[in-house]
C-alpha positions in Angstrom: 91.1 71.8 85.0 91.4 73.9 82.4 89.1 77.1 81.5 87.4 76.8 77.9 88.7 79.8 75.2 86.5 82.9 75.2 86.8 83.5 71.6 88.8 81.3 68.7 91.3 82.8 66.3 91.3 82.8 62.5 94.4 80.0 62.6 92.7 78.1 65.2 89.5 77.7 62.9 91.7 77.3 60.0 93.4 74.6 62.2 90.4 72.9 63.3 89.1 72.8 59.4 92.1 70.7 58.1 92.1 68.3 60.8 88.0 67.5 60.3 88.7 67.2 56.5 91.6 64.8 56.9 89.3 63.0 59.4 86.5 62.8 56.7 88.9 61.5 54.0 90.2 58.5 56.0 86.8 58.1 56.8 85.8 58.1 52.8 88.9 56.4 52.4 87.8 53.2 55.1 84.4 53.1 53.6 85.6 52.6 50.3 87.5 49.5 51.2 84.7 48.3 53.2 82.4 48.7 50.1 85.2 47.0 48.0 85.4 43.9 50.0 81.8 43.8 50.6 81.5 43.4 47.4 84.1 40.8 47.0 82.6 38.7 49.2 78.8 39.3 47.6 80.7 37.9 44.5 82.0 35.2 46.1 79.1 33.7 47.8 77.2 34.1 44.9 79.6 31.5 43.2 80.1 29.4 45.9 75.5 29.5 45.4 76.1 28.4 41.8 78.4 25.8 42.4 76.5 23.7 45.1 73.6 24.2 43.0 75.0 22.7 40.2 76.4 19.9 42.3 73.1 19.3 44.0 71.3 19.2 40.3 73.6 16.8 39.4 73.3 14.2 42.3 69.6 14.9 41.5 69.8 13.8 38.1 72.7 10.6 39.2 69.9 9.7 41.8 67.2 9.5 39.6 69.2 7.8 36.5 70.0 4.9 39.2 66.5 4.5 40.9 65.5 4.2 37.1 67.9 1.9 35.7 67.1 -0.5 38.6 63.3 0.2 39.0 
């Protein structure tokens, strides 16, 4: 097992600095393309929304023109 460090050197700081930034940045950097396709797929089912809607309207409407064409 290893023994911990007593005390840390200016470098070794400096060292441990860059590695949690580049960590942060990829982790800025995933979350932004999470958030991109998130919202990709918000847009998406939104349309998909609009389209059965319209759809459903309009079997609404065909239904009703035939029940009063033949009623």
């Amino acid at each position: 097992m290893q023994t911990m460090r007593e005390a840390w050197t200016d470098e070794r700081l400096d060292d441990l600095s860059e590695r949690m930034d580049r960590g942060f940045d990829r982790v800025d950097r995933d979350l932004r393309e999470l958030r991109a396709d998130v919202k990709s797929t918000h847009r998406l089912l939104i349309h998909v929304a609009v389209a059965m809607s319209a759809a459903m309207g309009t079997g609404f409407v065909g239904l009703a023109t035939l029940i009063a064409a033949t009623g």
